[in-house]
Structure formats: structure tokens, C-alpha cells
N, C-alpha and C positions, 0 to 999 in steps of 0.2 A: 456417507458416514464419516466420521470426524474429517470435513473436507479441508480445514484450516490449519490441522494436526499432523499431515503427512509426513513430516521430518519427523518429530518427536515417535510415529511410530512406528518408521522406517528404524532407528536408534533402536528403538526398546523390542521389535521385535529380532535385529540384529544380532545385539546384546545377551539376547537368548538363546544366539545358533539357532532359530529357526527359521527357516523359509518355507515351511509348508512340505507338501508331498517330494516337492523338487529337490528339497535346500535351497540354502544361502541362495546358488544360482538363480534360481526363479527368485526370490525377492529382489535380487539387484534387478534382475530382467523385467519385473513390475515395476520399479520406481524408476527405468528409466523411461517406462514408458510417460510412470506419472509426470518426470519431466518434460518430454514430448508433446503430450499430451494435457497437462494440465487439469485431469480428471483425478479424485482422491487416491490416494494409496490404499485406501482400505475399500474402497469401492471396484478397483484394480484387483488385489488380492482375492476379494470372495468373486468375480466374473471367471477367475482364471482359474480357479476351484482350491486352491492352496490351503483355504479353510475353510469351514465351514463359518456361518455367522456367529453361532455360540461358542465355536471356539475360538476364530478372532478376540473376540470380548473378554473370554475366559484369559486369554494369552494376557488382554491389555490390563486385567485387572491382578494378574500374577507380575508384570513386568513393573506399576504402580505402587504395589503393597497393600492396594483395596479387596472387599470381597466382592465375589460375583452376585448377582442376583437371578441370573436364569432369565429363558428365553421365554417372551408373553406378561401379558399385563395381570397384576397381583388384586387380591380385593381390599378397597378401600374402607377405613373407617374414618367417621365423621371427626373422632378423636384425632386421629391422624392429619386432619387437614388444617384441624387447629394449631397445630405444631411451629408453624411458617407460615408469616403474612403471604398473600398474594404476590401482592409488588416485588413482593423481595424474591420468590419461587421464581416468577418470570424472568426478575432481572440476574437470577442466578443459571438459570432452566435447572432446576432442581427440584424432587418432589420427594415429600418425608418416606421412612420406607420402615422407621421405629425410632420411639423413645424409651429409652430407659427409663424407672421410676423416678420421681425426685425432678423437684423442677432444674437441678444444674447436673442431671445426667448427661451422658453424650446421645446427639440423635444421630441414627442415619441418614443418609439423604442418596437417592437416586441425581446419577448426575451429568445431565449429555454432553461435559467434555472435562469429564474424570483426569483429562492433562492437567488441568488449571488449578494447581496449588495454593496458587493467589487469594482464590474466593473461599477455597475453605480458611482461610485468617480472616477475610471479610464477614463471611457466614458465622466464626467460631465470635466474633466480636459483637455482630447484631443480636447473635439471639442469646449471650450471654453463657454459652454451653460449649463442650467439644462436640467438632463435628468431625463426623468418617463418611465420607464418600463410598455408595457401593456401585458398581458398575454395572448397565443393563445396557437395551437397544437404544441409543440417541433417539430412534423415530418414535419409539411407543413413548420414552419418560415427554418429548414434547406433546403427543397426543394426549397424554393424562392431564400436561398445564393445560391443555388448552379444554379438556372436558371438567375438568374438577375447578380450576383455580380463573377462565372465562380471559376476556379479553383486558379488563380492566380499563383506567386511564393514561396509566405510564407509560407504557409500550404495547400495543395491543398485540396480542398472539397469531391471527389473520392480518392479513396484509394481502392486498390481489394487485397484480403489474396488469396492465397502467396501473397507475393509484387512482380511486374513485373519489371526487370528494364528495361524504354524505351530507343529507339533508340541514340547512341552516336553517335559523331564525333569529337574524341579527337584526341592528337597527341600521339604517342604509349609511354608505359612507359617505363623511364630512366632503360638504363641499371642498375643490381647491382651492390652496390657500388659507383655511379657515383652523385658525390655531384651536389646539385640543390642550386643556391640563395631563401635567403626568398624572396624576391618581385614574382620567381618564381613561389612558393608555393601557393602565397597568389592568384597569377594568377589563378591558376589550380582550387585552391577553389571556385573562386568567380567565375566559368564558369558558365552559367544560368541551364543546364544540369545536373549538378553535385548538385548544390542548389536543383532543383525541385526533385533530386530521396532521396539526404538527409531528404529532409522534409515528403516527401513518407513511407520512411520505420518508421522514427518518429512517425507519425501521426494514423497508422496500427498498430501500437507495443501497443499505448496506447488504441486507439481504443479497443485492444485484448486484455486489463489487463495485457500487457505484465509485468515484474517483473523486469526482462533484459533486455538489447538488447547486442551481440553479432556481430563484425565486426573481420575479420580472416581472414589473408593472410596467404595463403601457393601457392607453388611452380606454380601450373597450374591454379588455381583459385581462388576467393575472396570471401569466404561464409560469409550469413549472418543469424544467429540464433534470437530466442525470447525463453525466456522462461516463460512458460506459466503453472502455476499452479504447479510449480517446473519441470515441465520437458520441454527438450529444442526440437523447432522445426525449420527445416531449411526450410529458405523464397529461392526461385529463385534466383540466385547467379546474379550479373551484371557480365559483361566484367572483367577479370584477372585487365585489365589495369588502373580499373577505384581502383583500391587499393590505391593508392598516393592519390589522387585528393579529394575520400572520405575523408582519414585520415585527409586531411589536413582540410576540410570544417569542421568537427567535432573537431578540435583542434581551428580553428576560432572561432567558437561557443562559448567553454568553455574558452579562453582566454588564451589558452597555448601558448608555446613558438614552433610555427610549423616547426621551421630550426632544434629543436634538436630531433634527430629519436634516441641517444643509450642510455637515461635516462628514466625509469618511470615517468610519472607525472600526475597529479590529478588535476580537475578540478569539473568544475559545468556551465551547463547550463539552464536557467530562460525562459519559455514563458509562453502563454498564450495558453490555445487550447480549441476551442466553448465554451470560456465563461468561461473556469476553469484554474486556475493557475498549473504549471507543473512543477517539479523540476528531472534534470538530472544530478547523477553523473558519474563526469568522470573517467574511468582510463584508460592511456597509459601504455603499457609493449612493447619494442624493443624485437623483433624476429626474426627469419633466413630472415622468406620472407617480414619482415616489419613491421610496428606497429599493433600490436593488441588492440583495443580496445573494452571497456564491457563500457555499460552506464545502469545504474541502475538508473529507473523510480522509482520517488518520487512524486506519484499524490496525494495530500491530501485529494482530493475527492472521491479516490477511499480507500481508507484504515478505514477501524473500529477504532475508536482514543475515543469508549463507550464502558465501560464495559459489560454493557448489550448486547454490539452486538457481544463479543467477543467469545459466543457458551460456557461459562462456564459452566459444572452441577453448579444444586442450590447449593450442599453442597458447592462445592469450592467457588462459586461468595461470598457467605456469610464470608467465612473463610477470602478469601481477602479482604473485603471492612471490616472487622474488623481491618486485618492486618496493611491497609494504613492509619488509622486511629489511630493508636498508638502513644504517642508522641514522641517516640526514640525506636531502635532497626535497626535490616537490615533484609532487604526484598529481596533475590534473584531469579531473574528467570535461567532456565537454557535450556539450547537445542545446538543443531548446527546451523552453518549461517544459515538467512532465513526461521528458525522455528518460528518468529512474535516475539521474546523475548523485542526487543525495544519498537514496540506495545502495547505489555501488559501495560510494564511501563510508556508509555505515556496515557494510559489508564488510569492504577492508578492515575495519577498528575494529569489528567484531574477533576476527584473525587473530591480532596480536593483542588483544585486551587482555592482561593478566595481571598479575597482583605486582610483580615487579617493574610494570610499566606507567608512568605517568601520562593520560591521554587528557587533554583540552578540546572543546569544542566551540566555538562562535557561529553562532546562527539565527537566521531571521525568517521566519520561527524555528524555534526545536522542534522541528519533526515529531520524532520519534525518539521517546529513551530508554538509555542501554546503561547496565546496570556496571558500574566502578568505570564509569567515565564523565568528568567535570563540564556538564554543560551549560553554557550562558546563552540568553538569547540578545539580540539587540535591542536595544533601548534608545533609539536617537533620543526622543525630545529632552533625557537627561544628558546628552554626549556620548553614550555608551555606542560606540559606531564598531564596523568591524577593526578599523586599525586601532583603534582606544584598547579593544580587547583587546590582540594580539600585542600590545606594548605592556600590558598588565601582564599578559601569560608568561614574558620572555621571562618577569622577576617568578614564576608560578615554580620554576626547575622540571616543566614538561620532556618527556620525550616525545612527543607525537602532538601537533596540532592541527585541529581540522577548521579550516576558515568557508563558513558556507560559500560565498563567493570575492572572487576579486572583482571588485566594481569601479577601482579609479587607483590612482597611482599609489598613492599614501599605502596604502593597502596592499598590494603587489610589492613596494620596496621593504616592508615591514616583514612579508613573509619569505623575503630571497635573504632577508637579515636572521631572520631566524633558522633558516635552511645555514647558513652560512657558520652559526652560533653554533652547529650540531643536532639542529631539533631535522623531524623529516616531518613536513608538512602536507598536507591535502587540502585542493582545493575545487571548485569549479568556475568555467569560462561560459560563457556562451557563443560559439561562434560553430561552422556548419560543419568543420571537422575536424579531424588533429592535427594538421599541419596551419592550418587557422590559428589555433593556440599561440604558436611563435610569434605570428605578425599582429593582433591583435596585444600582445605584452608588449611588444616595441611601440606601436601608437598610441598608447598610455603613458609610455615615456619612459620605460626599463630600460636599460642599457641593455645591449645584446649581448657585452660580454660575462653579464650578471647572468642572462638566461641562460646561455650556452655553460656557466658553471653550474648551476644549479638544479634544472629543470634534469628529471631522472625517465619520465616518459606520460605522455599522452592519449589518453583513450576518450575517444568520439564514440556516443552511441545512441538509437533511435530504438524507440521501442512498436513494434507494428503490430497488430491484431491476428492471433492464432485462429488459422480454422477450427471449426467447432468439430469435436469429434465423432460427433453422433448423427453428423446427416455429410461428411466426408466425401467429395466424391472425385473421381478422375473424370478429367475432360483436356483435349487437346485446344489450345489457343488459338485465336488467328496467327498473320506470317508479322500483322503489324503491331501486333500486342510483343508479339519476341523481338522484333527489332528496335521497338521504344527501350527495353529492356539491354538493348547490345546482346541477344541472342542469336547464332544463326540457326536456322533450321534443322542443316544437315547434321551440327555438331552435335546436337540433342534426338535425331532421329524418332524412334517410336515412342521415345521416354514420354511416362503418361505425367499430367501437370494436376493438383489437384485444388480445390475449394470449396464453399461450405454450398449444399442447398437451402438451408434455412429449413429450421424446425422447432419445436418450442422449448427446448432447453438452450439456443441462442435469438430466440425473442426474432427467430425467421431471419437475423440478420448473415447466418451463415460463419459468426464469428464467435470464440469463448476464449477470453483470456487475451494476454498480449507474452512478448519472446522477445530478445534483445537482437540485435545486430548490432557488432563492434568495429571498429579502426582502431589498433593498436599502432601506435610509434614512439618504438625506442629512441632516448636522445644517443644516437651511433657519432663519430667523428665527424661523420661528411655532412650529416645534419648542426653539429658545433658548428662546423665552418661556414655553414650556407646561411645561419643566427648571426654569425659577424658580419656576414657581408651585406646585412638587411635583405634578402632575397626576396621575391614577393611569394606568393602562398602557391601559385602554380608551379614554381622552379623547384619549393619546395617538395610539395606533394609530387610531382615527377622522382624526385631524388627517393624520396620515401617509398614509392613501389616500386624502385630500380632496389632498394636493398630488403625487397620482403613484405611491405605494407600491406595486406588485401584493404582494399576501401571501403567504407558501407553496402556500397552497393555491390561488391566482390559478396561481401559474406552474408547479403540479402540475399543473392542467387543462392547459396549453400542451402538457405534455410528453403527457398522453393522450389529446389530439386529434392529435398528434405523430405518434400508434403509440411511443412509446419505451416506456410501463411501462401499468401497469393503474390501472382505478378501485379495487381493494381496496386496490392497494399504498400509492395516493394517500389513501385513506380509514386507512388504517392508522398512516401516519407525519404526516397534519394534521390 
């Protein structure tokens, strides 16, 4: 129950001085499980008995300024269901619950995530009325969309993992090579069949935290992947044929241009799903058997955008909220794609985002946005590059600039120029840890005595897959799984080691969620010094846990003697 909401009701039940039968105490002691753990706050709270379920609700709809509606499903009139199209009920998950007389009275509406302020101005604008949110069980108001208001074609309300695809009746696909008109295309797109499995695999992908989604033509068949906690699982493939017809509805979507299949191109697609806002990027790559597309889920509801939820040790959370709060310097994170580096640093600007602060952003794409912060995306093919922005932004009168990544020199000298001007800047590197960062700026072509002024500190981090917590279990290792690891045996003694069994709330794979592991390194003296003298990254990183650094793989152990993730998964990503 509200599983994407746990802050907001961590806050609002806080706010209230309540923790249930415990107090406070027990509310902190649930959320940090739910950090641990990665299981909702409110699904936490009613296991541990702190409330009952109608009075959680009750609590949530006292802490919102909504009325309650009580526990169990209410009777419906047909009048009532006239009230709100369909489409719009589902893409809200809201279900009428009364209108007042007069067609510009205000309705009620049941609402399965009574947080979202948003949609009630969306909702108050569609149907031309005010609308009040009343607060009841998440489970039961989607049980009613899906008995009263059906599956529809927008987003269907069922959804079963794998994804199934249903029965076609298409006309078989164009030979290769064999050019098709756009009106064509745009046919094959809009088939009601092809709409209803597009929305299918959509609606499942996010349902499942997906991260990706994956669409891949090859020779005999049309597979379709999620990836899921970094590793990728294959859905039930549809019909070979149905390859065009997809691409094309997904190129509708995002706004591309669907007659050209031999150019990459980049999009974005915008809904709404039960109530929460959803962003999809696109990318088209032309291949042997057709266009390959990857659409990267951007659910803002589902991603950590608090420091505090981002699983830092104390030591480092403190070093960074030091860090972001300096009035100039640069701030880098580092990792490969998809280790949370953008995360972080929307994290940080989260921090210190206020009304008296000027923040800039440059990035290719904008993520995610956050609200009273300037964000541009890049635009090569007009010149809009990252160093183009940051030379605009220095005449902007920023305090704080975030540059998605340094990618070549222009870019790097621009942002040690602006650290230098008094701005504090954030950026990201890719290389395999924090002591990489230094050497990596110098063979780009920084002076070192630029970095060693400038650079404020360094953080490397990998993100690895939480065991699942509902099939948990202890088991001891072999002697050679602990030594790959730099374990000795005797040092760890009886100490139990723990990982998932597989069960069907982790799709058997033993895993739910992912958890960071960090590298902090401060820029200290002996690190200035060892930046002038070119040092190479080993001399470095030696120097750096002679003054305190844990490594990755230092604070991978914490997290596996923790029970949070495993020695493979550790062994895997350090």
C-alpha cells in the first residue's frame, strides 16, 4: 500500500507525533527497516501492528486535509459512473464516490494515491468542476476500476508477468527491404491490437520497476526484455510479424518521424499511469532485421530524489551535505551507466534548492524535474553542447551548476572556470573509482594545478541488487567464494552470510530492489600534492586509504555482513 509514497508518509505521520502503539520510536524503527529493506512504509507499519489499516488511512487522510471513506467497497450507481470517462478514472486510479447537484458542482473521487496533488488540478481541469479527493483502501478503489470501468485501450487494468501477447490478425510482414508509405505505417500503428499489447508491455514494465524496456528484431523473432535491478529478463516474444507495426506505434508515441527506419533517433514519451506521472525515453538504432528500440523508464515516483534515502553510511552522508554546501568548488560523482550518478546529484540540489539560491542545470536528457531549478537539455545539432551552456550560464548569475557530464576538455576547463568565478559546481566522470577521477581530468588535458585548486571531493559508486525480503535466507559460503572476496574465514567465524531463495514477489530471482555502495575521497593536502605530481591512480588510491578511504568493495562487505545483497553480487559489480 502506497508503496512509491513512503517518505511522504514517513513526514506526515511524523508531523503528527504518531508512531502507533510504540511512538515515534517504532516509526523510525519501521522506516529504517523500510530502508533496509525496500518494502513500503505502510505495508511495514500494519505487519508490526502500530495501526490498524483503517486507521493508517484515517491517519493519512487527517494528515492530507481529505475525508475518509471507510473500510470495504460502497454501492455503486450507474449515475455515478457517468461522472468520469473511463480512460481518464484509470489513468487517474480514481473512482467517483459523489456529485453534487448542478453540472459545475465539485465531485468526489476515491483516490489510490490521495499524495498526488497534481492530478487533482489535472482532474479539476478535465472535467471542468472542483474536485476533493476522499481517501479509502488503494486495493479495493483499483478493484472497482478494474470491475466497473474494464480494461479499456489506454492502459489496460490486468497486466500478467511475463507479458502474454494476445491473439493477432494482421496482414503478414513486408518483405525486406520493401519500402512502405508513411500513411502506411501510421495504419499498422493505430491497429487496435497492436495499441492494446503496446500499452501491455508498458504498463508491466513499470508495474516491475522495470529500469528499461527492450524491443529487438532479429531474423525469426521479435524479443522483448525489461531490465530489472540491472539484469535483463525476457517477456514472451509476440508474432516475428508484429516487429513493424510495434516500432511504428512506439515511434507514434514519442513523436518521431516513422517513414525513416536507416537514421537513429531520440525521442520521449509523457503519460500518466494510476495516478502517477511517467516519463519515457526513447531511442531508435536501424539494424539487419529492423529498428531496435530501448525505452528508459523515468518514473519520478519511483526513484530516491532524498538524500537520506539514498543508503549512504553516516560518515559519507555527513562529508556530502558538507560538500554541497560550500560556496564554490566541484563536486564529482563517478560510476558506469546506471550506477544512480545523476540521482545522487539531483539529490544534492535537492538539499540546497531554495528560493534564495540560483541552481543551472545542463543535461543530455533532463532526467528528471525538480521544481525552482533552470533546466536545459542539450541540443547538439543546433551547437547547444555542454560547454555552450555553461558559457551562457556563467552571464545566468548562478550559484550552483550542474553539468551532466564532463566529456572532453572545453567542458572541464569551463567548469574549473566557473568553480574559480565562485559558482560550486557538480558534475559526473565515468571511470571505476574516485581516485580515477584525478587521472582521468589530467588526460583530458587539465592542468593539475587547476584540479588540485578546485576539485572539493569525489564519490564512486555502484549500485548492486538487494536480496528479496520475503524468501531471505542464511547460508554459509564456500572457503573460495570468501577468498575471491578478500575474506578469511576465521575472521568471520560463525557469522551466518545471507541471499534470496527465489519466490514470486522476486520473479524466483532471489532479488527486490537495488542499494548503493560508496568511495568517498576528500581532496586532503597529500592528495593536492600527489594531483601535481601526475601520480598514476594506484599511488593514488594507496594514498587515499592510508588517510581513511573505505573502497567499493570495503563498503560492499558492510552491506554483506549487513544481510542487504550477496557475495556474488559484490564480487560482480567490484
Amino acid at each position: 500500500m502506497f508503496d512509491e509514497r513512503s517518505q511522504s508518509l514517513f513526514e506526515l505521520l511524523g508531523a503528527q507525533g504518531q508512531g502507533g502503539g510504540g511512538g515515534i520510536g517504532k516509526l523510525r524503527a519501521a522506516w529504517a527497516e523500510h530502508q533496509a529493506s525496500g518494502q513500503s512504509l505502510a505495508d511495514i507499519v500494519l505487519a508490526r501492528g502500530l495501526f490498524s489499516r483503517e486507521e493508517l488511512l484515517r491517519r493519512v487522510a487527517d494528515g492530507l486535509g481529505w475525508s475518509f471513506a471507510g473500510v470495504g467497497q460502497p454501492e455503486v450507481s450507474t449515475e455515478l459512473l457517468g461522472a468520469i470517462r473511463p480512460e481518464l478514472a484509470r489513468r487517474y486510479a480514481v473512482f467517483p464516490r459523489g456529485v453534487e447537484a448542478g453540472r459545475e458542482g465539485p465531485i468526489e473521487l476515491w483516490a489510490a494515491d490521495p499524495f498526488n496533488r497534481q492530478s487533482v488540478d489535472d482532474l479539476s481541469f478535465a472535467l471542468g468542476r472542483e474536485v476533493r479527493f476522499v481517501v479509502a483502501d488503494p486495493e479495493e478503489i483499483l478493484a472497482l476500476l478494474r470491475r466497473h470501468y474494464g480494461e479499456g485501450s489506454e492502459f489496460p487494468a490486468e497486466a500478467h508477468s511475463p507479458v502474454e501477447a494476445p491473439s493477432f490478425d494482421l496482414e503478414p510482414e513486408p518483405a525486406a527491404g520493401a519500402e512502405l508509405a508513411e500513411g502506411d505505417l501510421e495504419s499498422m500503428a493505430a491497429q487496435a491490437p497492436v495499441i492494446h499489447f503496446v500499452n501491455l508491455v508498458l504498463k508491466q514494465a513499470i508495474r516491475d520497476k522495470a529500469s528499461d524496456i527492450h524491443f529487438e528484431p532479429f531474423e525469426d523473432e521479435f524479443r522483448i526484455r525489461y531490465r530489472i535491478d540491472g539484469a535483463l529478463y525476457e517477456m514472451a516474444p509476440p508474432p516475428r510479424q508484429l516487429a513493424l507495426p510495434i516500432s511504428s506505434r512506439l515511434k507514434v508515441m514519442a513523436n518521431l518521424n516513422i517513414a525513416e527506419r536507416r537514421i537513429a533517433q531520440d525521442g520521449r514519451i509523457k503519460f500518466m499511469l494510476e495516478g502517477r506521472a511517467v516519463d519515457l525515453r526513447v531511442s531508435t538504432l536501424p539494424t539487419q532485421f529492423g529498428e531496435s528500440i530501448v525505452l528508459r523508464v523515468l518514473d519520478q515516483s519511483a526513484v530516491q530524489l532524498d538524500v537520506s534515502q539514498l543508503g549512504l553510511p553516516a560518515d559519507i552522508h555527513a562529508a556530502l551535505n558538507e560538500t554541497i554546501r560550500r560556496p564554490n568548488g566541484i563536486f564529482i560523482v563517478t560510476g558506469p551507466t546506471g550506477s544512480g550518478k545523476t540521482t545522487t546529484l539531483y539529490a544534492g540540489l535537492r538539499v540546497i534548492n531554495a528560493p534564495d539560491m540560483k541552481l543551472l542545470t545542463i543535461e543530455d536528457p533532463v532526467e528528471y524535474e525538480i521544481d525552482g531549478i533552470m533546466q536545459v537539455p542539450v541540443n547538439a545539432p543546433i551547437g547547444l553542447s555542454f560547454a555552450a551552456a555553461l558559457r551562457a550560464f556563467l552571464r545566468q548569475d548562478p550559484d550552483v551548476i550542474m553539468v551532466g557530464e564532463i566529456r572532453d576538455l572545453e567542458t572541464a576547463q569551463i567548469a574549473i572556470q566557473a568553480s574559480l568565478t565562485g559558482h560550486l559546481v557538480f558534475s559526473t566522470l565515468h571511470t571505476n573509482d574516485a581516485p580515477g577521477a584525478l587521472t582521468r581530468l589530467i588526460d583530458m588535458g587539465v592542468e593539475p594545478f587547476l584540479i588540485s585548486s578546485t576539485l572539493s571531493a569525489v564519490l564512486a559508486q555502484r549500485l548492486v541488487r538487494r536480496i528479496c525480503p520475503h524468501c531471505k535466507t542464511a547460508y554459509q559460503p564456500g572457503d573460495a567464494l570468501l577468498a575471491s572476496a578478500g575474506i578469511d574465514r576465521r575472521a568471520v567465524g560463525g557469522r551466518s552470510f545471507f541471499r534470496g531463495a527465489g519466490c514470486p514477489h522476486c520473479y524466483h530471482t532471489g532479488y527486490r530492489g537495488r542499494l548503493g555502495i560508496f568511495e568517498w575521497l576528500p581532496m586532503s593536502e597529500a592528495m593536492r600534492e600527489l594531483t601535481l605530481e601526475r601520480a598514476p591512480t594506484l599511488q593514488l588510491r594507496h594514498a587515499a586509504t592510508r588517510q581513511g578511504m573505505r573502497t567499493l568493495r570495503e563498503d560492499g562487505l558492510r552491506a554483506v555482513l549487513g544481510g542487504q545483497t550477496t557475495l556474488d553480487e559484490l564480487l560482480r559489480y567490484t
